[in-house]
C-alpha positions in Angstrom: 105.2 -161.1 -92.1 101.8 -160.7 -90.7 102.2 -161.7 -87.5 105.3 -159.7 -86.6 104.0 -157.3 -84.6 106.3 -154.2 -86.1 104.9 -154.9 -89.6 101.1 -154.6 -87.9 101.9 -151.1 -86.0 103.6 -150.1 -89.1 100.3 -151.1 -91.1 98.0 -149.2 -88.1 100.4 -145.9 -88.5 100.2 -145.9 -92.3 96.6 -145.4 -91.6 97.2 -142.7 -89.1 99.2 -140.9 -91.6 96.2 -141.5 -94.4 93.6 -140.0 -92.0 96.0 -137.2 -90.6 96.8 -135.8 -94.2 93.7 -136.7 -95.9 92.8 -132.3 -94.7 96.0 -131.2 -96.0 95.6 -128.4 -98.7 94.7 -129.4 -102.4 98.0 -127.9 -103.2 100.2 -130.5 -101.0 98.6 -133.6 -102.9 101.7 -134.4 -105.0 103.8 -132.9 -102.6 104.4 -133.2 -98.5 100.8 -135.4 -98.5 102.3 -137.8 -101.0 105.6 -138.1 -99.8 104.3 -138.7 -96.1 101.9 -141.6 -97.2 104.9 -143.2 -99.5 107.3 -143.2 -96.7 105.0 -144.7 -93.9 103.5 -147.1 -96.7 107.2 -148.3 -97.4 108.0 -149.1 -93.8 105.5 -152.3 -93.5 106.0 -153.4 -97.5 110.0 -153.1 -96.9 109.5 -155.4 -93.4 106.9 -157.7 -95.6 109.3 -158.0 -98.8 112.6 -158.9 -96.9 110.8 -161.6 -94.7 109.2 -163.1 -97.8 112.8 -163.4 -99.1 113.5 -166.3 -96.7 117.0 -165.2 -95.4 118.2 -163.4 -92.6 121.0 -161.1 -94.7 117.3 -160.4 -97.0 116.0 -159.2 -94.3 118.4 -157.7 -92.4 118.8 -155.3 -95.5 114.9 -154.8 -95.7 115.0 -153.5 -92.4 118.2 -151.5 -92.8 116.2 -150.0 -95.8 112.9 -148.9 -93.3 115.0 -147.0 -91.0 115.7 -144.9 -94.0 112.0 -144.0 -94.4 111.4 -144.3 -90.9 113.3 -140.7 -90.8 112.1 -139.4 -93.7 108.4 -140.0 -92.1 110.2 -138.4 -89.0 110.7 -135.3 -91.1 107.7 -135.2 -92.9 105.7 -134.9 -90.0 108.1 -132.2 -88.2 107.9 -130.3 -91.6 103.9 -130.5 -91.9 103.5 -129.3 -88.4 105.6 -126.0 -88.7 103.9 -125.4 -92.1 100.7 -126.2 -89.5 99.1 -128.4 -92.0 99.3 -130.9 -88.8 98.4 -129.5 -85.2 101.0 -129.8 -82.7 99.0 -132.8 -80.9 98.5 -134.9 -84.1 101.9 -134.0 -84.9 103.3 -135.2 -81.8 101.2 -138.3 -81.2 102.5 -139.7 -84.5 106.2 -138.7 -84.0 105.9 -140.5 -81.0 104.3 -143.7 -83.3 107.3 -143.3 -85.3 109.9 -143.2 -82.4 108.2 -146.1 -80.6 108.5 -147.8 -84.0 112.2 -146.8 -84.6 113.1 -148.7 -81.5 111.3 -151.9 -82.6 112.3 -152.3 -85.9 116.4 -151.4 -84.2 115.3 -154.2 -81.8 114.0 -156.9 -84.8 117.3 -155.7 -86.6 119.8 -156.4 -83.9 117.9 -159.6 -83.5 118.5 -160.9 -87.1 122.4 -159.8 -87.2 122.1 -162.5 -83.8 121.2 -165.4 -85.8 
């Protein structure tokens, strides 16, 4: 799983996340802070835990199972910037992260129904 490159950007934005709510309010640390760092943190272990399985259908299901938290991150982050907890540039650049991601892991998907 380490070399696919989707599990490795997914591992990169995880740390984005980290860093970008790391100055959320004391207040949101069980709340919008945790739930953002679960989802993007479930994105790469999902990708991992399905291609350590050994079988495409595995796998295909792991990945089916990341798109889920891929828009949950989606909405974290759209939620966090109108509470403005993230600015609308941070905001943004990790949406984008998380669309460019969306298409890759679609991509990989569509990939491992082929086989």
């Amino acid at each position: 799983h380490r070399n696919l490159r989707v599990w490795q950007r997914w591992v990169a934005l995880a740390e984005q996340v980290y860093e970008a709510t790391a100055r959320f309010p004391a207040s949101e640390a069980f709340g919008l802070q945790s739930q953002m760092r679960r989802a993007a943190v479930s994105v790469p272990a999902n990708i991992a835990e399905g291609h350590a399985r050994g079988t495409a259908g595995e796998f295909a299901r792991s990945l089916r199972t990341s798109r889920g938290s891929l828009a949950e991150l989606d909405t974290h982050i759209e939620i966090a910037r109108r509470r403005r907890y993230l600015s609308g540039p941070v905001a943004d650049a990790l949406s984008k992260r998380v669309e460019e991601l969306r298409i890759m892991v679609n991509l990989l998907s569509r990939s491992v129904k082929a086989r």
